[in-house]
PyMOL Python script that loads the backbone (N, CA, C, O; Angstrom):
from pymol import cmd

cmd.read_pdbstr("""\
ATOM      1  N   UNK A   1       0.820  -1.191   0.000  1.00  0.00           N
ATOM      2  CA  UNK A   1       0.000   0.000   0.000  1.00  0.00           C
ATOM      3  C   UNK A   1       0.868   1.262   0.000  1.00  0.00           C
ATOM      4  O   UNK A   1       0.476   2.232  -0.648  1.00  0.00           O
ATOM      5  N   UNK A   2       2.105   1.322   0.731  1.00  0.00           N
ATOM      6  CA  UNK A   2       2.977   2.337   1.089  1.00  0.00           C
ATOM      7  C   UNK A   2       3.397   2.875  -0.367  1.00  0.00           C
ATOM      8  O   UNK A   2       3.392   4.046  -0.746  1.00  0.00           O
ATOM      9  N   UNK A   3       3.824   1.523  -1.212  1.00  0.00           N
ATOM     10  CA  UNK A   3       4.261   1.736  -2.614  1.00  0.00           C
ATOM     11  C   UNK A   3       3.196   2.611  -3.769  1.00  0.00           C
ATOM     12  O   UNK A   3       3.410   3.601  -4.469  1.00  0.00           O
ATOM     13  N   UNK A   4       2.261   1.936  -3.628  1.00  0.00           N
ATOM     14  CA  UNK A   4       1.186   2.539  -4.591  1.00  0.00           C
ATOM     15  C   UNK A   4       1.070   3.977  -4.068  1.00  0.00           C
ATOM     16  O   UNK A   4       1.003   4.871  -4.912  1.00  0.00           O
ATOM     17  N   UNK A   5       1.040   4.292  -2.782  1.00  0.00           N
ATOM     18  CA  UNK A   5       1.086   5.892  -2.276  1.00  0.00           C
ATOM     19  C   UNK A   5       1.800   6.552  -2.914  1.00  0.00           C
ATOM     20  O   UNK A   5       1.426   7.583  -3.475  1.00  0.00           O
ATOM     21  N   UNK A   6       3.322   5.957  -2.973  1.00  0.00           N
ATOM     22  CA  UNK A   6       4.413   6.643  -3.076  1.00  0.00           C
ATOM     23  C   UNK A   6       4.497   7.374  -4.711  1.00  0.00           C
ATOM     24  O   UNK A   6       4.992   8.427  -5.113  1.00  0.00           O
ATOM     25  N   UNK A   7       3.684   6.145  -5.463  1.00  0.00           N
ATOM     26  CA  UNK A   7       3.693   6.601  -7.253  1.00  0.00           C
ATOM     27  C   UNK A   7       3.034   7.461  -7.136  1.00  0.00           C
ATOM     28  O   UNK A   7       3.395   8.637  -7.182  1.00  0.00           O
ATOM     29  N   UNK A   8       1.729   6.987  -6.928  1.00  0.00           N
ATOM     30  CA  UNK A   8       0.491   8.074  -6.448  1.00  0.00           C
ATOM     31  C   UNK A   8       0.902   9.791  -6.461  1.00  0.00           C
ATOM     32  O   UNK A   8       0.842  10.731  -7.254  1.00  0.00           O
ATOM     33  N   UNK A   9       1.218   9.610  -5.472  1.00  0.00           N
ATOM     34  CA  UNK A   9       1.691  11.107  -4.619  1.00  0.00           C
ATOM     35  C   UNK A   9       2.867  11.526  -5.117  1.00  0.00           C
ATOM     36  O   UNK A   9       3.224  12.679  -4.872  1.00  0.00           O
ATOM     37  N   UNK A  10       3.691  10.653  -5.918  1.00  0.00           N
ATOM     38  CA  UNK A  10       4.859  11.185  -6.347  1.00  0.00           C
ATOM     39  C   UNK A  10       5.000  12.587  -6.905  1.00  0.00           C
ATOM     40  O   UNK A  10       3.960  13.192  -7.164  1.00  0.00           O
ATOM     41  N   UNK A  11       6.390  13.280  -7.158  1.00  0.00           N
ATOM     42  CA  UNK A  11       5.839  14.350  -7.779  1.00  0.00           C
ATOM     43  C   UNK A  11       6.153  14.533  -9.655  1.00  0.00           C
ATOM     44  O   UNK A  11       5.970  15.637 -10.167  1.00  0.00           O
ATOM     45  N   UNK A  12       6.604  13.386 -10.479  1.00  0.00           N
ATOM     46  CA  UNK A  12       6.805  12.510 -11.637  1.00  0.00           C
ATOM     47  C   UNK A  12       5.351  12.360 -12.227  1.00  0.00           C
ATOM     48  O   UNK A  12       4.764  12.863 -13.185  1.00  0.00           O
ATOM     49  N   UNK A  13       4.939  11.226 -11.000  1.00  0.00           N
ATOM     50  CA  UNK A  13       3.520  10.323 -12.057  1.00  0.00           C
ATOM     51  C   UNK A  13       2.333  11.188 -12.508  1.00  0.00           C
ATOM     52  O   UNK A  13       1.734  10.750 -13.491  1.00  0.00           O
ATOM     53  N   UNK A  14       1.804  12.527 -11.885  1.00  0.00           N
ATOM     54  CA  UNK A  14       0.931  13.068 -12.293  1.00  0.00           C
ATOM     55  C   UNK A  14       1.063  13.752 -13.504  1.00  0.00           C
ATOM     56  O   UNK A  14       0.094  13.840 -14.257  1.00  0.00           O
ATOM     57  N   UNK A  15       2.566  14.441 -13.893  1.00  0.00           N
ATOM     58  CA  UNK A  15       3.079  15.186 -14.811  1.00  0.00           C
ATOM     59  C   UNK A  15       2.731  14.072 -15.868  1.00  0.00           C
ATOM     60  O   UNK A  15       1.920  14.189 -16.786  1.00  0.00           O
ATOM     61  N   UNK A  16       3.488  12.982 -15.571  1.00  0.00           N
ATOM     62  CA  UNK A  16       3.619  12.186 -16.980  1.00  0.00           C
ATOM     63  C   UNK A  16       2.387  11.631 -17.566  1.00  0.00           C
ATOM     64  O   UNK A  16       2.231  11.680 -18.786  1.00  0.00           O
ATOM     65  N   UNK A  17       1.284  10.980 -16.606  1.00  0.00           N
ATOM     66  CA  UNK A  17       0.296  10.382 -16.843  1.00  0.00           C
ATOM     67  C   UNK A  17      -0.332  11.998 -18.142  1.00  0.00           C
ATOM     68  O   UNK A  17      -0.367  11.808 -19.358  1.00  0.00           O
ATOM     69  N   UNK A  18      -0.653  13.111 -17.639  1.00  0.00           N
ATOM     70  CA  UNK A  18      -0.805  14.544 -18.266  1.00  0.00           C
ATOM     71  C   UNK A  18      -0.316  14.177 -19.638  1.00  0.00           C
ATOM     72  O   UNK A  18      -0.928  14.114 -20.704  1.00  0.00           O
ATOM     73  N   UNK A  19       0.860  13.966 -19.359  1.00  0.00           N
ATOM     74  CA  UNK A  19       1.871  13.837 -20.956  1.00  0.00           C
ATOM     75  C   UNK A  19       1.323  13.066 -21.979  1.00  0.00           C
ATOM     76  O   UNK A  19       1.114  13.499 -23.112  1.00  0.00           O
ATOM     77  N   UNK A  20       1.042  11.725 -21.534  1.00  0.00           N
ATOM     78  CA  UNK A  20       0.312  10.805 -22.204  1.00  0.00           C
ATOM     79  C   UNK A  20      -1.009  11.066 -22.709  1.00  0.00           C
ATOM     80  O   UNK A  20      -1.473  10.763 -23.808  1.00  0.00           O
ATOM     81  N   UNK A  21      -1.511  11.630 -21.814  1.00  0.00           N
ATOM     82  CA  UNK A  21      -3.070  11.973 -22.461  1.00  0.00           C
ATOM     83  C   UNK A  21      -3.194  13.102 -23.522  1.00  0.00           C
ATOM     84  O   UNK A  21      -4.205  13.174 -24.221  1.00  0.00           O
ATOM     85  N   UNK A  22      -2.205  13.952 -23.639  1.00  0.00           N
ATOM     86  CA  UNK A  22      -1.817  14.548 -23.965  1.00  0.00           C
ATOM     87  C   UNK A  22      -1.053  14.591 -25.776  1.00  0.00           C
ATOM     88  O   UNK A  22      -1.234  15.302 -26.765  1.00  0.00           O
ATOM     89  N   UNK A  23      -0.113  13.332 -25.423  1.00  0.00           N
ATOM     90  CA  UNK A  23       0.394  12.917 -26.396  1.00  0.00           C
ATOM     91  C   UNK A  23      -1.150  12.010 -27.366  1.00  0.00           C
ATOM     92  O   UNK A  23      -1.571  12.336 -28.475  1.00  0.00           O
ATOM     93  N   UNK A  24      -1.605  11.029 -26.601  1.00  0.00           N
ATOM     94  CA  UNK A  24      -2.164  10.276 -27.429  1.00  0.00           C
ATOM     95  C   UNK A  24      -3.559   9.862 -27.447  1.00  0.00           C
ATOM     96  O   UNK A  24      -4.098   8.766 -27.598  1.00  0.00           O
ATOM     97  N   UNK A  25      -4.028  11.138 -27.235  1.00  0.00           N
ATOM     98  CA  UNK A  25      -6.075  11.511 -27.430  1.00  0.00           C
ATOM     99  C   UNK A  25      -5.908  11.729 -28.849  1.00  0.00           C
ATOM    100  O   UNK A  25      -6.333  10.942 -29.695  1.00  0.00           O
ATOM    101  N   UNK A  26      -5.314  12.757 -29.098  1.00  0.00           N
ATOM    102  CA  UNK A  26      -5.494  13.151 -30.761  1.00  0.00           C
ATOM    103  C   UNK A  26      -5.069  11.769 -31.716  1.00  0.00           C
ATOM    104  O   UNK A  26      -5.394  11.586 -32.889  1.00  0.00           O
ATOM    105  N   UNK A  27      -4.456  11.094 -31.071  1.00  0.00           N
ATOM    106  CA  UNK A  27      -4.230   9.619 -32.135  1.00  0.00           C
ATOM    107  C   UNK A  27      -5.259   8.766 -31.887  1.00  0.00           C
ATOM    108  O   UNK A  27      -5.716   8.057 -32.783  1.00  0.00           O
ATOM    109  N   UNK A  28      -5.559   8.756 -31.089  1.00  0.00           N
ATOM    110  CA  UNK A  28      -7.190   7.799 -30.460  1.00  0.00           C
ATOM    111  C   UNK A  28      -8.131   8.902 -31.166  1.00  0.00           C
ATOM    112  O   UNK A  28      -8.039   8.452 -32.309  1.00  0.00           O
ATOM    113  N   UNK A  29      -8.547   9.457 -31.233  1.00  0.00           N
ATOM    114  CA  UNK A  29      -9.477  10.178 -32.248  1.00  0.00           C
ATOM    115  C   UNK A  29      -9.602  10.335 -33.161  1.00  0.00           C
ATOM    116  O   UNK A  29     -10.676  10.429 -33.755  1.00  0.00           O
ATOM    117  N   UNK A  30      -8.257  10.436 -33.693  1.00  0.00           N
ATOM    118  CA  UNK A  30      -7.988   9.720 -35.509  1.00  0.00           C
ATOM    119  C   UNK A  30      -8.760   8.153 -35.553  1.00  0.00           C
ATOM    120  O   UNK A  30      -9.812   8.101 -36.189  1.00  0.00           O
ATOM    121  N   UNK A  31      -8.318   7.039 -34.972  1.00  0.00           N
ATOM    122  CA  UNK A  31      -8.415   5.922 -34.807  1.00  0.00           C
ATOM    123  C   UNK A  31      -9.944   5.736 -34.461  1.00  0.00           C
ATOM    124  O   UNK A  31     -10.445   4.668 -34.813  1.00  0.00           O
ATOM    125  N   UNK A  32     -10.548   6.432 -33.968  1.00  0.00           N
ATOM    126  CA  UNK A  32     -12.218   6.575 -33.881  1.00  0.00           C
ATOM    127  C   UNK A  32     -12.398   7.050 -35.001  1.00  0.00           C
ATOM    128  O   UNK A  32     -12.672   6.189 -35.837  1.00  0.00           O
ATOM    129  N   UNK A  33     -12.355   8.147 -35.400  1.00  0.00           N
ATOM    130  CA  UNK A  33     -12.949   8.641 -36.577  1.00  0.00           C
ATOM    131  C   UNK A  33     -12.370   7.199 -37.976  1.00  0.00           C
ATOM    132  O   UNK A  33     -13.057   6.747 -38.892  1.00  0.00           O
ATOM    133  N   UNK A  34     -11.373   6.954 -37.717  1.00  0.00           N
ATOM    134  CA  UNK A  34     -11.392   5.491 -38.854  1.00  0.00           C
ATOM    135  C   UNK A  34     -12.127   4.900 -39.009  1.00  0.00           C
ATOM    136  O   UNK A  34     -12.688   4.860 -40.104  1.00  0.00           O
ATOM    137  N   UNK A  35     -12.589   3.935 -37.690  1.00  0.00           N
ATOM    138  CA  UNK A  35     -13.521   3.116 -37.488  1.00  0.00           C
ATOM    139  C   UNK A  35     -14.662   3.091 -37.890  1.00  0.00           C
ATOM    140  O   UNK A  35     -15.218   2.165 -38.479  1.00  0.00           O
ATOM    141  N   UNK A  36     -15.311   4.647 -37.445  1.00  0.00           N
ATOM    142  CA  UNK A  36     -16.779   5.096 -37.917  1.00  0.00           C
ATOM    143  C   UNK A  36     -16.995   4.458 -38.937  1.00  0.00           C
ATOM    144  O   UNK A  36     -17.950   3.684 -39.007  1.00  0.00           O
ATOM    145  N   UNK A  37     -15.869   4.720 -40.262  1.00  0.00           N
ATOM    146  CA  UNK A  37     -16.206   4.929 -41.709  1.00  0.00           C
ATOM    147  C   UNK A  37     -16.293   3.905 -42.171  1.00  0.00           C
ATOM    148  O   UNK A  37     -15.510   3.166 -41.575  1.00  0.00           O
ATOM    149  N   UNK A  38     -16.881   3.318 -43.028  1.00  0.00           N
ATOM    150  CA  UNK A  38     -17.165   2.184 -43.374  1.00  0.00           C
ATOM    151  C   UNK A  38     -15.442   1.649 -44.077  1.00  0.00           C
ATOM    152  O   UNK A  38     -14.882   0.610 -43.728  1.00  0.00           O
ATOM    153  N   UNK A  39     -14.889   2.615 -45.061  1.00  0.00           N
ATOM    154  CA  UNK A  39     -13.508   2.387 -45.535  1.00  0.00           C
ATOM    155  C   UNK A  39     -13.491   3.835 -46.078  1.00  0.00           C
ATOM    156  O   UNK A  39     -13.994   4.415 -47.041  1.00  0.00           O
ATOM    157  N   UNK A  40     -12.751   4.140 -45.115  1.00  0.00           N
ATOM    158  CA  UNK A  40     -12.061   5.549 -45.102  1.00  0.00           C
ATOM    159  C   UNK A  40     -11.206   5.960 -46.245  1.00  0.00           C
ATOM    160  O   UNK A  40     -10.231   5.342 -46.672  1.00  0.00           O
ATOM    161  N   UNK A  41     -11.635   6.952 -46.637  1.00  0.00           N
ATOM    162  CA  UNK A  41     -10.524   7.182 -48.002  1.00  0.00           C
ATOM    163  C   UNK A  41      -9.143   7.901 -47.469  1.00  0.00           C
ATOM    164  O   UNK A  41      -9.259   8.764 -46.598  1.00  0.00           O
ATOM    165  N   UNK A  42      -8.023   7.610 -47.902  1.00  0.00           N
ATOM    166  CA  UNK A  42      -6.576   7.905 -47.562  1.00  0.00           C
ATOM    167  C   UNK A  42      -6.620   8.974 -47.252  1.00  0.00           C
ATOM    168  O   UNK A  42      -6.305   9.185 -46.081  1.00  0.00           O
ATOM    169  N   UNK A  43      -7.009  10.144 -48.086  1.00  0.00           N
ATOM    170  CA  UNK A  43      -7.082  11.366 -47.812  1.00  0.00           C
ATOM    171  C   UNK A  43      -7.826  11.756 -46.509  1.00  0.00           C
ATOM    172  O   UNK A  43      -6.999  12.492 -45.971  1.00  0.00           O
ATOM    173  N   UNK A  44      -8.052  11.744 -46.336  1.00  0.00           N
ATOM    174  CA  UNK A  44      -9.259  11.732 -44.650  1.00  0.00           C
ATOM    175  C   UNK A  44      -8.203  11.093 -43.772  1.00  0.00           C
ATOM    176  O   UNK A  44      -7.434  11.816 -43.139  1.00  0.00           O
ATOM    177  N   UNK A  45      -8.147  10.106 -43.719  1.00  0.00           N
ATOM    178  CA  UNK A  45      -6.814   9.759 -42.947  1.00  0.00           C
ATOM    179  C   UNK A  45      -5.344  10.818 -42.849  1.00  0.00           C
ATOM    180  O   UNK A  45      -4.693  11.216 -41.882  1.00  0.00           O
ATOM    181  N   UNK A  46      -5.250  10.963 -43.859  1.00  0.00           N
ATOM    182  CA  UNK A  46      -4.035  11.965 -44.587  1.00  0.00           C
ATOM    183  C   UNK A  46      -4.078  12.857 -43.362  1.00  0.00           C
ATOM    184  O   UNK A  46      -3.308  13.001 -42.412  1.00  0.00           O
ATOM    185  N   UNK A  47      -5.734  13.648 -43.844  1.00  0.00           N
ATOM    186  CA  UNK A  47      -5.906  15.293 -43.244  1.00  0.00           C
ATOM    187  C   UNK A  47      -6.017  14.535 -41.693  1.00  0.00           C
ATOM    188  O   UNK A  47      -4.991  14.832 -41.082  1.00  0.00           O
ATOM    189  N   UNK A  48      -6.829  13.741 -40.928  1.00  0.00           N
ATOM    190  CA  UNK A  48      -6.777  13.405 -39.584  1.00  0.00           C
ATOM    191  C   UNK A  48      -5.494  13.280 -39.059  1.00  0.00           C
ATOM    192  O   UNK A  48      -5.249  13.891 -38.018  1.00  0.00           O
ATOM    193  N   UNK A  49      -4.150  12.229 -39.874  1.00  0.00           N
ATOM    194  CA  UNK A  49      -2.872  12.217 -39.014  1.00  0.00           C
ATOM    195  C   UNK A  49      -2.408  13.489 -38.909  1.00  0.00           C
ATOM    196  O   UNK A  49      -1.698  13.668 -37.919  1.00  0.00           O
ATOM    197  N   UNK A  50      -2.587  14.462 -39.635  1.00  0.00           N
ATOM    198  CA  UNK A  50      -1.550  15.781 -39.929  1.00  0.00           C
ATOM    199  C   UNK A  50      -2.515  16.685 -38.929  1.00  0.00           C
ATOM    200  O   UNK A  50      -1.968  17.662 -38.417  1.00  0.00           O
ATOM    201  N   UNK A  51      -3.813  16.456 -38.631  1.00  0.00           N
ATOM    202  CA  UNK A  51      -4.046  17.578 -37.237  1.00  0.00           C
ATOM    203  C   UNK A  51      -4.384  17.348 -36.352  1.00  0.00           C
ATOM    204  O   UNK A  51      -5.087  18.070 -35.645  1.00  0.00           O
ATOM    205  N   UNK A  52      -3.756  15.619 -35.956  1.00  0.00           N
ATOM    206  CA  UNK A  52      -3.440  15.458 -34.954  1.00  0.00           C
ATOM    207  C   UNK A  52      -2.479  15.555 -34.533  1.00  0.00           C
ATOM    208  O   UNK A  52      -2.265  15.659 -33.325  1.00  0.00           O
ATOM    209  N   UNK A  53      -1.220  15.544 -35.846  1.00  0.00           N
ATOM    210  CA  UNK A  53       0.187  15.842 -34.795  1.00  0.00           C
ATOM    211  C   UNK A  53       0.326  17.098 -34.578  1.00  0.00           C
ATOM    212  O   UNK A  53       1.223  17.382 -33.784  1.00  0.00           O
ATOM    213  N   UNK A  54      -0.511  18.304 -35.202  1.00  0.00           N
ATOM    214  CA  UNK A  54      -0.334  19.745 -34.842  1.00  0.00           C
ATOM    215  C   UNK A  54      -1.116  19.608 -33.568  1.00  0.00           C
ATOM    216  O   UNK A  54      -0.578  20.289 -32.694  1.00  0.00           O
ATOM    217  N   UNK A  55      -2.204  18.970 -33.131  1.00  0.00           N
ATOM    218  CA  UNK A  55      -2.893  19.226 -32.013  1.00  0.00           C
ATOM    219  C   UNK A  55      -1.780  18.384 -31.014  1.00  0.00           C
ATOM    220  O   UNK A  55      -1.589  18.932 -29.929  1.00  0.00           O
ATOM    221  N   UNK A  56      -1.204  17.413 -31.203  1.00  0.00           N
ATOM    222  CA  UNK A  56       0.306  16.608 -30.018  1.00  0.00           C
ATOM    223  C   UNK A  56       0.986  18.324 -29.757  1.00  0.00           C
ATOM    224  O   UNK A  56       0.922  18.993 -28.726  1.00  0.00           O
ATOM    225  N   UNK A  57       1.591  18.674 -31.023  1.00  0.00           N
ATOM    226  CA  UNK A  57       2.500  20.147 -30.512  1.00  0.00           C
ATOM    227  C   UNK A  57       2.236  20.922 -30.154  1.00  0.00           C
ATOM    228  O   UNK A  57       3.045  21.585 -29.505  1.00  0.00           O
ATOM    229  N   UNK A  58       0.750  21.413 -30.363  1.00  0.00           N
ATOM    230  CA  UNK A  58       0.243  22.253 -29.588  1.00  0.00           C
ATOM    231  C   UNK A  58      -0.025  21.984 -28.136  1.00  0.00           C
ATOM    232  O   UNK A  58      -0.128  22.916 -27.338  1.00  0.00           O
ATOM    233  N   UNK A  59      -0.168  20.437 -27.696  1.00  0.00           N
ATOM    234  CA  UNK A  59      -0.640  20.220 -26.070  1.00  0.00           C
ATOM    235  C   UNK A  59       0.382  20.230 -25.940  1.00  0.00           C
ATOM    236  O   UNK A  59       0.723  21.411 -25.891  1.00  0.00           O
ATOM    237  N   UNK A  60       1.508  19.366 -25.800  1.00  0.00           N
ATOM    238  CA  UNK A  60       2.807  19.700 -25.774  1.00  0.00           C
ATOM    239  C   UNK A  60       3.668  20.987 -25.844  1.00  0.00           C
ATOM    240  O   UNK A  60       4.893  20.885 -25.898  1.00  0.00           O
ATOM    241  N   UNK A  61       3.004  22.296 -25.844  1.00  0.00           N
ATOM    242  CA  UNK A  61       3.038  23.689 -25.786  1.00  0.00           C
ATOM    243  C   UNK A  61       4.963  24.069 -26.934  1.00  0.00           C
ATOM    244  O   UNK A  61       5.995  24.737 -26.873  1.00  0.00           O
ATOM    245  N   UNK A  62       4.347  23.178 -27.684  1.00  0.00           N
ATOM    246  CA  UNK A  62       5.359  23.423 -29.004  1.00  0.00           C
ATOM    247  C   UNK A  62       6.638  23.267 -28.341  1.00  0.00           C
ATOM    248  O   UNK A  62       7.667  23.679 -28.875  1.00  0.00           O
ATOM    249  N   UNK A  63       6.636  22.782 -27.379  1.00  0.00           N
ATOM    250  CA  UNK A  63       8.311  22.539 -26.885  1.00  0.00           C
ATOM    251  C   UNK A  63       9.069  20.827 -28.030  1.00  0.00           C
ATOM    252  O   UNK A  63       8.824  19.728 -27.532  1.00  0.00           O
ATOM    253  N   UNK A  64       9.506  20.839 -28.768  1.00  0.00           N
ATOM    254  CA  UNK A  64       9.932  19.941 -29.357  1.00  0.00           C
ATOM    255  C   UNK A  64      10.679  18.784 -28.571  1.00  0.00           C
ATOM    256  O   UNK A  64      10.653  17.593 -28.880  1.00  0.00           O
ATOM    257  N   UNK A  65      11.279  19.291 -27.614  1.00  0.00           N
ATOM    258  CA  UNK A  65      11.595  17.958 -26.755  1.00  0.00           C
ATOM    259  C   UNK A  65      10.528  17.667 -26.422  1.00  0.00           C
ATOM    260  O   UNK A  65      10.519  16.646 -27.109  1.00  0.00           O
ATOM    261  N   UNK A  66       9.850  17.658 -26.090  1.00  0.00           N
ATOM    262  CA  UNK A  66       8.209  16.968 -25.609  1.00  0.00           C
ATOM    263  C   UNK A  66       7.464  16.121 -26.460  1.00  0.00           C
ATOM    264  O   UNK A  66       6.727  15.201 -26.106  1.00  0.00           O
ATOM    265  N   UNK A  67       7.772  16.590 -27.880  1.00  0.00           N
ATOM    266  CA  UNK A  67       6.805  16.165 -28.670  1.00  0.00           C
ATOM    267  C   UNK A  67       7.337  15.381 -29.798  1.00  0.00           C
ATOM    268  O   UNK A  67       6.747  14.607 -30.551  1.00  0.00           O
ATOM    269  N   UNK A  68       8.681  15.770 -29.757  1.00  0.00           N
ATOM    270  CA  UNK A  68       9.543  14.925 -30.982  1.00  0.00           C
ATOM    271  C   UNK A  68       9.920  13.621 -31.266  1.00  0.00           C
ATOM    272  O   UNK A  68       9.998  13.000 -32.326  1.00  0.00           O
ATOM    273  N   UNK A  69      10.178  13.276 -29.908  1.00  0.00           N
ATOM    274  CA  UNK A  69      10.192  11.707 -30.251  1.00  0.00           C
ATOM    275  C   UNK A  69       8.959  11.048 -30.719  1.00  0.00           C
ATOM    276  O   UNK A  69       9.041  10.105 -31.507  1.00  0.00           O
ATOM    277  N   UNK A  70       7.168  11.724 -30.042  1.00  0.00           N
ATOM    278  CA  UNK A  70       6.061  11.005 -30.286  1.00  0.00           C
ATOM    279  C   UNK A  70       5.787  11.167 -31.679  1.00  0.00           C
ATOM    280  O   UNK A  70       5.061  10.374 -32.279  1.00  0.00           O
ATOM    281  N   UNK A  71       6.376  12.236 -32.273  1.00  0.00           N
ATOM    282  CA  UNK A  71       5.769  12.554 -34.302  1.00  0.00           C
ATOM    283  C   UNK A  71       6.850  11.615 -35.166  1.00  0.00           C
ATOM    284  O   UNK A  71       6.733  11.174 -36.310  1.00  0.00           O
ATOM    285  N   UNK A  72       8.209  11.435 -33.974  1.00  0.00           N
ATOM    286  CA  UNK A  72       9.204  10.724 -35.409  1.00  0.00           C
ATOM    287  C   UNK A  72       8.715   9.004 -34.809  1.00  0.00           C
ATOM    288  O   UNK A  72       9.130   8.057 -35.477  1.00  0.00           O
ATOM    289  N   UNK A  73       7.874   8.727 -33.602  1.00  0.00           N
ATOM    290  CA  UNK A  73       7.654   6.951 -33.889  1.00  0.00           C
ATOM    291  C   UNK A  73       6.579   6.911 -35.003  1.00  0.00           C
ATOM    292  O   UNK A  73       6.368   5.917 -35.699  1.00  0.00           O
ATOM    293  N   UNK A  74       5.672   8.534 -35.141  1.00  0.00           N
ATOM    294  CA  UNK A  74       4.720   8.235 -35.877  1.00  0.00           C
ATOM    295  C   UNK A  74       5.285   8.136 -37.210  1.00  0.00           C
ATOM    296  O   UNK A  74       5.171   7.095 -37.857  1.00  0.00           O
ATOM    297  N   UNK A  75       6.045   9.424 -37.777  1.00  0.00           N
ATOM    298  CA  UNK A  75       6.269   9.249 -38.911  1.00  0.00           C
ATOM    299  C   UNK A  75       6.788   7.676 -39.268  1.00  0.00           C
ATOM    300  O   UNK A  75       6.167   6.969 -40.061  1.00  0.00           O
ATOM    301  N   UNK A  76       8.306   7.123 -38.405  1.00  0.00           N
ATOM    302  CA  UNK A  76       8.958   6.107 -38.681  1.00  0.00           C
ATOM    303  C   UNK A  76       8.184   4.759 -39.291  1.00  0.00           C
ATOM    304  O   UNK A  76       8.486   4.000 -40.212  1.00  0.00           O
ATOM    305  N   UNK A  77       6.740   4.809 -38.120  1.00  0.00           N
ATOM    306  CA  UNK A  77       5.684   3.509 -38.993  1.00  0.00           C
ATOM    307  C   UNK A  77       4.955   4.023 -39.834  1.00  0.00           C
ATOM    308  O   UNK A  77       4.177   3.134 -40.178  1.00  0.00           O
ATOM    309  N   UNK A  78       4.663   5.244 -40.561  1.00  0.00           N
ATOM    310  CA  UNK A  78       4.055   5.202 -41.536  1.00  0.00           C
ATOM    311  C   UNK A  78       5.547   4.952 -42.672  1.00  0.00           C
ATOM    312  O   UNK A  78       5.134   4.202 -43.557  1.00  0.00           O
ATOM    313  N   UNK A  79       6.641   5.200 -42.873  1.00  0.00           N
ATOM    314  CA  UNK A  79       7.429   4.990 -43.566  1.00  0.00           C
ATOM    315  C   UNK A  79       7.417   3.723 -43.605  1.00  0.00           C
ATOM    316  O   UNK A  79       7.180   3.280 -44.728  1.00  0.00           O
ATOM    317  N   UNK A  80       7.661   2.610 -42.426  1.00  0.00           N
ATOM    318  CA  UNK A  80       7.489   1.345 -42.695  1.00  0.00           C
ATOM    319  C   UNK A  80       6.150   0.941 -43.426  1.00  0.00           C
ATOM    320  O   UNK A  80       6.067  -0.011 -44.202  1.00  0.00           O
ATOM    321  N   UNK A  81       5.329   1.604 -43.154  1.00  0.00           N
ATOM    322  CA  UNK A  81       4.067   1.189 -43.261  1.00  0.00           C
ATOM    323  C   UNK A  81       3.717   1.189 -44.868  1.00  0.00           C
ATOM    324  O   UNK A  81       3.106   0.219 -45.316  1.00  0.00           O
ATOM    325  N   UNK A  82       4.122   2.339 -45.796  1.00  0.00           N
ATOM    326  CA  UNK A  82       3.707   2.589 -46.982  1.00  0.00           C
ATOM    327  C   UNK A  82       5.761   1.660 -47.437  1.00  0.00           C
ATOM    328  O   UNK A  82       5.665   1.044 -48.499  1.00  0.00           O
ATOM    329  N   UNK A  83       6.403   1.618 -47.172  1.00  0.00           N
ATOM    330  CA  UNK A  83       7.898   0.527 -48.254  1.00  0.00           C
ATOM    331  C   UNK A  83       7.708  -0.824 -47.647  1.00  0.00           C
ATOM    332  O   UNK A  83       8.484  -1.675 -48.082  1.00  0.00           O
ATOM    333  N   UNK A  84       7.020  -1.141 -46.917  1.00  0.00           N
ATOM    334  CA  UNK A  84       7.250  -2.390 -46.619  1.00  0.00           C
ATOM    335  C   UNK A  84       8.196  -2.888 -45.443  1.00  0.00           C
ATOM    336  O   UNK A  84       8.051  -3.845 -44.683  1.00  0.00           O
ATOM    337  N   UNK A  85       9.084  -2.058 -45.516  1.00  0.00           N
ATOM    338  CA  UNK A  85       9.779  -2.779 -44.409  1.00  0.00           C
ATOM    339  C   UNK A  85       9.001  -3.128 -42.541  1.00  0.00           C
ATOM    340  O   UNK A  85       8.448  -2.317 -41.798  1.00  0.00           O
ATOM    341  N   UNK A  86       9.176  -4.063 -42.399  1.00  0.00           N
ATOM    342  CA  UNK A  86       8.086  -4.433 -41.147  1.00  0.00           C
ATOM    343  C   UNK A  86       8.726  -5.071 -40.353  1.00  0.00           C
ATOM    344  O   UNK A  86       8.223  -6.062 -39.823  1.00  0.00           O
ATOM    345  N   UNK A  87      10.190  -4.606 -40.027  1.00  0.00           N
ATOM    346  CA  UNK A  87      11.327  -5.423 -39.382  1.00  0.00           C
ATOM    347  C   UNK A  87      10.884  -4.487 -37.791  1.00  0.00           C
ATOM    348  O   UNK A  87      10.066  -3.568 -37.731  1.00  0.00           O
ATOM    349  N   UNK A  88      11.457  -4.887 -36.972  1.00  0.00           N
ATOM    350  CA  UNK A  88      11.436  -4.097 -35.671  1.00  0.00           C
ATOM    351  C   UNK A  88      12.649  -3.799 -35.655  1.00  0.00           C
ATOM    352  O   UNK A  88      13.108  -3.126 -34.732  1.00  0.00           O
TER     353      UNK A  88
END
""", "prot")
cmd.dss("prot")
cmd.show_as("cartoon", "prot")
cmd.util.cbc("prot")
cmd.orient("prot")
């Protein structure tokens, strides 16, 4: 119990948990709005990834350390994603 306090109350876990929600609502909302569509045309997808990563930099208050690593894992799998490569 002492432990779970300690994350809890820490002064780390509240910041970061923030970060996360932060980082990855606007990608979960892309990913809803996919679903809806019966088969989403690329373009719609296109325009959804591109304002969601302006809406990541904007919660992320445009500080690029904050936000840079989360746009280059995105970009990195869509690069895998459209050549093929699917190596880890």
């Amino acid at each position: 119990m002492k432990a779970k306090a300690a994350v809890l109350f820490g002064s780390q876990f509240w910041p970061q948990v923030a970060y996360c929600i932060r980082s990855v609502v606007p990608l979960v909302l892309v990913l809803r709005e996919a679903y809806l569509e019966e088969r989403p045309a690329l373009d719609f997808i296109y325009h959804s990834m591109k304002s969601s990563k302006e809406q990541i930099t904007l919660n992320c208050g445009m500080n690029k350390q904050k936000y840079g690593h989360v746009l280059n894992k995105i970009e990195a799998r869509k690069i895998r994603k459209f050549t093929g490569s699917h190596t880890l």
